[in-house]
C-alpha positions in Angstrom: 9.3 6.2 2.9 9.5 9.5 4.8 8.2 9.9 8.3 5.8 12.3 6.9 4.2 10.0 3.8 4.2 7.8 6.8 2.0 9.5 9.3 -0.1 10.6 6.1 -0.7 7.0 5.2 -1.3 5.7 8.7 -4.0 8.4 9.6 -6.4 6.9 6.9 -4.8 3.4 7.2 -8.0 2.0 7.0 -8.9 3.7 4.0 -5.9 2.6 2.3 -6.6 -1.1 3.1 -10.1 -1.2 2.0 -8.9 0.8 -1.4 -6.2 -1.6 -2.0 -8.8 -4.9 -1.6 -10.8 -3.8 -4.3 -8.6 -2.6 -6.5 -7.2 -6.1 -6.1 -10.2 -7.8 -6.3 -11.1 -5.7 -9.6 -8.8 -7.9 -11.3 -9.9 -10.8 -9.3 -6.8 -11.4 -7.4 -7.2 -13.9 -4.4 -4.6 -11.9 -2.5 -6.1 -9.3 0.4 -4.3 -6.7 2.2 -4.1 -7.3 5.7 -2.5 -5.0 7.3 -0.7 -1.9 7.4 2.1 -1.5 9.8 4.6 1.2 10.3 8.0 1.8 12.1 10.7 4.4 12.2 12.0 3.2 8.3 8.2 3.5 7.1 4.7 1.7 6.0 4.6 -1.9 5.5 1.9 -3.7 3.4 1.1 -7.0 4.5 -0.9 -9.6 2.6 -3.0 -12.7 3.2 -0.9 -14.8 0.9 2.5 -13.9 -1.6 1.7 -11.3 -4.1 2.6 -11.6 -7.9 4.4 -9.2 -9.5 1.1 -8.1 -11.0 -0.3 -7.6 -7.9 2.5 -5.5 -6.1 2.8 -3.1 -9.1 -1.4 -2.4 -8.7 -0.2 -1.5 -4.5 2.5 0.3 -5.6 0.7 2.2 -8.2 -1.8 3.1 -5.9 0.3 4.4 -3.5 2.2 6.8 -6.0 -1.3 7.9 -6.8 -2.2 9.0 -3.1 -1.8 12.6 -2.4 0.4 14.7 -0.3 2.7 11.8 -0.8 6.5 12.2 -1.9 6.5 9.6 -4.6 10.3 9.3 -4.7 10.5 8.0 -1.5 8.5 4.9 -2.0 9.9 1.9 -3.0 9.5 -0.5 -5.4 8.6 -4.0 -4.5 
């Protein structure tokens, strides 16, 4: 992930986090977002327990869906 999607996602981190729980929790998912870190290489989404598949594609969807980000930057997991 760029340094600018980055910076984008960390200024409304908490946002993100709270976004991300209920999306999971709309398809009752026992996994939580935690926490959202970030270093020089980008964003990191951390999670109370391992994530299914199911469950990364709904975070990664979300993320592609977020504006003023570069979508090909962002992996998939």
């Amino acid at each position: 992930m760029s340094t600018n999607n980055s910076k984008e996602v960390i200024s409304k981190v908490n946002e993100h986090i709270l976004n991300i729980n209920r999306l999971l929790k709309g398809v009752k998912s026992n996994i939580s977002t935690d926490y959202i870190p970030s270093d020089n290489k980008g964003v990191f989404i951390t999670t109370n327990k391992i994530a299914a598949p199911s469950n990364l594609n709904i975070v990664e969807k979300y993320m592609k869906d977020l504006n003023n980000i570069i979508t090909s930057d962002i992996m998939s997991p």
